[in-house]
C-alpha positions, 0 to 999 in steps of 0.5 A: 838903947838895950841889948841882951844876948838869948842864947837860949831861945835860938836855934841850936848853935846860934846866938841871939842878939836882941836891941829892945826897944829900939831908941829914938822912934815913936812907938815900940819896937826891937830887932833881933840878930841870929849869929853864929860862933864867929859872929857872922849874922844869919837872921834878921828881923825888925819886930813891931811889938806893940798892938793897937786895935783902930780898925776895929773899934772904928766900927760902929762908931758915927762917920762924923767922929772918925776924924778925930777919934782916928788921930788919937793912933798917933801924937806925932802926926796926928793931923795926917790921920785927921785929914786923912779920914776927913777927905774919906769922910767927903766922899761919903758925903758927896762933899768932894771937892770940899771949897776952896777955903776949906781946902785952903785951910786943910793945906796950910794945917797939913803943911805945918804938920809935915814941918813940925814932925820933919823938924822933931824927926831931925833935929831931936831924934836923929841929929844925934847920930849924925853931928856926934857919930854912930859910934859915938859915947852914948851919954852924949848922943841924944838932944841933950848933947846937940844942945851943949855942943851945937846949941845954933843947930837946936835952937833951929830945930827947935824954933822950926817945930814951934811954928810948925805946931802954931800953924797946927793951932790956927787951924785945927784948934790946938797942937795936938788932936785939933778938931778943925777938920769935918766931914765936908770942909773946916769948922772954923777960920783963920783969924787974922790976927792968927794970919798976921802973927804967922806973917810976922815970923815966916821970913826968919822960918824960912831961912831957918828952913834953908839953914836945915837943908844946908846942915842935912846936904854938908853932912851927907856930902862929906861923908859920902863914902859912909852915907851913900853906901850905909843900909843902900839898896835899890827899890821901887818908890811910890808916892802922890803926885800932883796931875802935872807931876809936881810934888803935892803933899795934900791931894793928887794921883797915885805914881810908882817907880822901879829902882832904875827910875822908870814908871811903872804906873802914873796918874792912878786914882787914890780911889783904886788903891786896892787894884794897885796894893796888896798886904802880906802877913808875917809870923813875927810882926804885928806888922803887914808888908805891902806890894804893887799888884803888878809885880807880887810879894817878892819884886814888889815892895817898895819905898815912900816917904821923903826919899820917894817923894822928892825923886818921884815927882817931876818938880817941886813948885816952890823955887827954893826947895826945887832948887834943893831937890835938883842939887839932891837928884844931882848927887845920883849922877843919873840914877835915883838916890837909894841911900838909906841915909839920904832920907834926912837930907830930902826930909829937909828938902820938904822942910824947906817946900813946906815953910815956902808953901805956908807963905803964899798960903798966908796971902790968900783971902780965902783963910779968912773967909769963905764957904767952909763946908759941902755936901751932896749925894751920900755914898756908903765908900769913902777913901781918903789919901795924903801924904803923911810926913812918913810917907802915903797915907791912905784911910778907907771906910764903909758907913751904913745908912744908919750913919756907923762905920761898917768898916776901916781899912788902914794902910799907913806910912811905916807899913808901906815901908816895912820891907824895906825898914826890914832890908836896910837892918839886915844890909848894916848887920851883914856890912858892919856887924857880922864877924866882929865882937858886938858893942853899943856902938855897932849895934846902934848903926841898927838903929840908925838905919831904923831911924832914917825912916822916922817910923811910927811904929804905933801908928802902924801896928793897928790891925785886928783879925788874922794877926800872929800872937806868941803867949808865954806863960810864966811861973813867978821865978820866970820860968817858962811853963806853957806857950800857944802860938797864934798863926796868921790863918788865926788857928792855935798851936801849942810848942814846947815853953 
């Protein structure tokens, strides 16, 4: 982590804080902090300042490569995006529902996904902070430090990815950017020796699985008093649920929650996700902020991912991890978790599901055999929804008769989250930062609570159009000799450099 102090770009009167890049995320981001003479804060904001152009060069481009040119936004998740634009691109096709084996196969790539990318996330990326201490001397606090020091816990972190990614080959073809999925169904099988060698490894993997959930739930319990109040603020919570209320992390219907638990809305197509979402656009962030409709900008936004997921749904249907999922509701005594930090401890939990589900995956028959692909009426709309380790994922695309893509509409995970990545910065700065004299270690609780949403900061930073943009020209000394201003309705304007 970097920090500087800008105090000549603040306002009169105030310091800036700037953390750049912020550490440990996928992508590129930073926060800054406005604070006064006494070090009380008086802004925060969480800045995405990498730009990706996906929904743009996206048109134009045949339906049929989408799947795989949409996976290349991310190398952390990039099954999510290719499955997700293969079930749009299914309903272009007519091909929805895809068959039996090929959403079987779909399943148990999208499974794997999830608990290699929560595996990463935990063990790699934030267990640092967690074993060592926010405060905690920075040469130690990364991957390198776990392994000295806990070299048990990296060794399953570790070896929990690494099936993860083998279940990714088996079925999309390599650990990264695979191409098993198609418009209309899979193009390959499994292969039983594939089948068998997975077979083979899963009952350590899930013992492996409950061990993580394990390590995540003591940490979390024994520092309660720090865990449960840290970046904490009540929100509403979105996320897919299965028809009868289970968790289902591939396919099922849209729920919300507000923060007192209560359903706002259930059962709701992924096909009218637009009735039901709208986007924001702000000045200082290539990012967009989301809300339900039904209730504007302002009371509106909400929370998904891990957190949302495992007190969303009703049940998990794999018994140990429904086991796991009712000591975590228990920890609210009544009322939903909203604990920042707690999204480690549910991330586990869905570890733990998906190790389970990969198991009876791998008995059925129909990873080995079986129609691979549909078709039926064509369609010119295709929306495609799941449920990305990050949260809900949702592609939606027009194809011409001509077979090209007219038009891309991402909503991804971390820009579902924004507002509420944006809440959980500015409650640590006001509880832990403001009045006191800034160290790494303060300024790294930033972080912290930037990382507990395991952003993906690239992914989500993907729109071109109505976008602000901040150019500063230079002299070669560093001074600054022009700067023009884009605002969000696309107009132009000149300030002072």
């Amino acid at each position: 982590m970097a920090f500087d102090l800008e105090t000549a770009a603040a306002p009169e009167g105030l310091r800036r804080v700037a953390i750049d890049p912020v550490s440990r995320v996928e992508g590129h981001g930073k926060v800054t902090l406005l604070l006064d003479e006494a070090n009380r804060v008086q802004q925060v904001r969480l800045h995405i300042v990498e730009f990706r152009g996906f929904e743009k060069f996206i048109e134009g481009r045949p339906y049929w490569e989408v799947p795989v040119m949409v996976q290349r936004l991310c190398g952390i998740c990039p099954v999510s995006h290719h499955l997700a634009a293969s079930k749009a691109m299914d309903r272009v096709l007519g091909a929805h529902p895809v068959t039996p084996s090929a959403e079987k196969i779909r399943r148990l790539m999208h499974y794997g996904q999830i608990l290699q990318s929560h595996a990463l996330h935990f063990f790699h990326l934030s267990s640092p902070d967690l074993l060592f201490g926010f405060d905690s001397e920075v040469q130690q606090r990364n991957i390198v430090g776990v392994i000295e020091k806990h070299p048990d816990i990296a060794k399953k972190g570790v070896m929990l990815r690494k099936f993860g990614q083998e279940v990714i080959r088996v079925t999309a073809g390599k650990r990264v950017h695979g191409t098993g999925s198609v418009p209309g169904g899979m193009n390959k099988h499994v292969s039983r020796e594939d089948r068998d060698v997975l077979q083979r490894d899963i009952g350590q993997t899930i013992a492996w699985a409950q061990d993580a959930v394990s390590i995540a739930r003591q940490l979390h319990e024994s520092n309660a008093g720090l865990y449960d109040g840290f970046g904490s603020f009540r929100s509403n919570m979105l996320s897919l649920v299965r028809a009868d209320g289970a968790m289902d992390l591939y396919d099922g219907v849209i729920r919300a929650r507000d923060a007192d638990g209560a359903i706002l809305f259930d059962g709701a197509s992924d096909q009218g996700y637009l009735d039901l979402i709208e986007e924001e656009v702000k000045p200082w962030t290539y990012m967009k902020f989301p809300y339900l409709k039904s209730l504007g900008a302002e009371r509106g936004w909400y929370r998904v991912g891990p957190l949302a997921r495992v007190q969303n749904c009703d049940f998990i249907p794999t018994p140990l991890a429904e086991a796991e999922r009712r000591e975590f509701v228990a920890h609210g005594h009544g009322a939903p978790v909203h604990a920042t930090l707690a999204y480690h401890w549910a991330r586990m939990v869905e570890v733990l599901h998906c190790v389970e589900v990969i198991e009876q995956l791998l008995d059925d028959p129909d990873l080995l055999s079986g129609e691979r692909l549909a078709g039926g009426a064509r369609h010119r709309c295709g929306i495609g929804v799941i449920e990305a380790p990050r949260g809900t994922l949702i592609h939606h695309y027009e194809v011409g008769d001509d077979d090209l893509v007219t038009m891309c509409n991402l909503i991804v995970s971390t820009t579902h989250n924004n507002q509420a990545m944006n809440e959980a910065v500015r409650r640590v700065a006001e509880d832990e930062l403001s009045g006191h004299a800034l160290t790494e270690g303060l300024l790294n609780r930033i972080e912290v609570a930037v990382r507990a949403y395991d952003p993906c900061l690239s992914c989500a930073t993907h729109a071109l159009g109505a976008m602000p943009l901040d150019v500063v020209l230079e002299g070669p000394s560093g001074e600054p000799l022009d700067r023009l201003l884009r605002q969000p309705d696309g107009g132009f304007e000149r300030l002072p450099p």
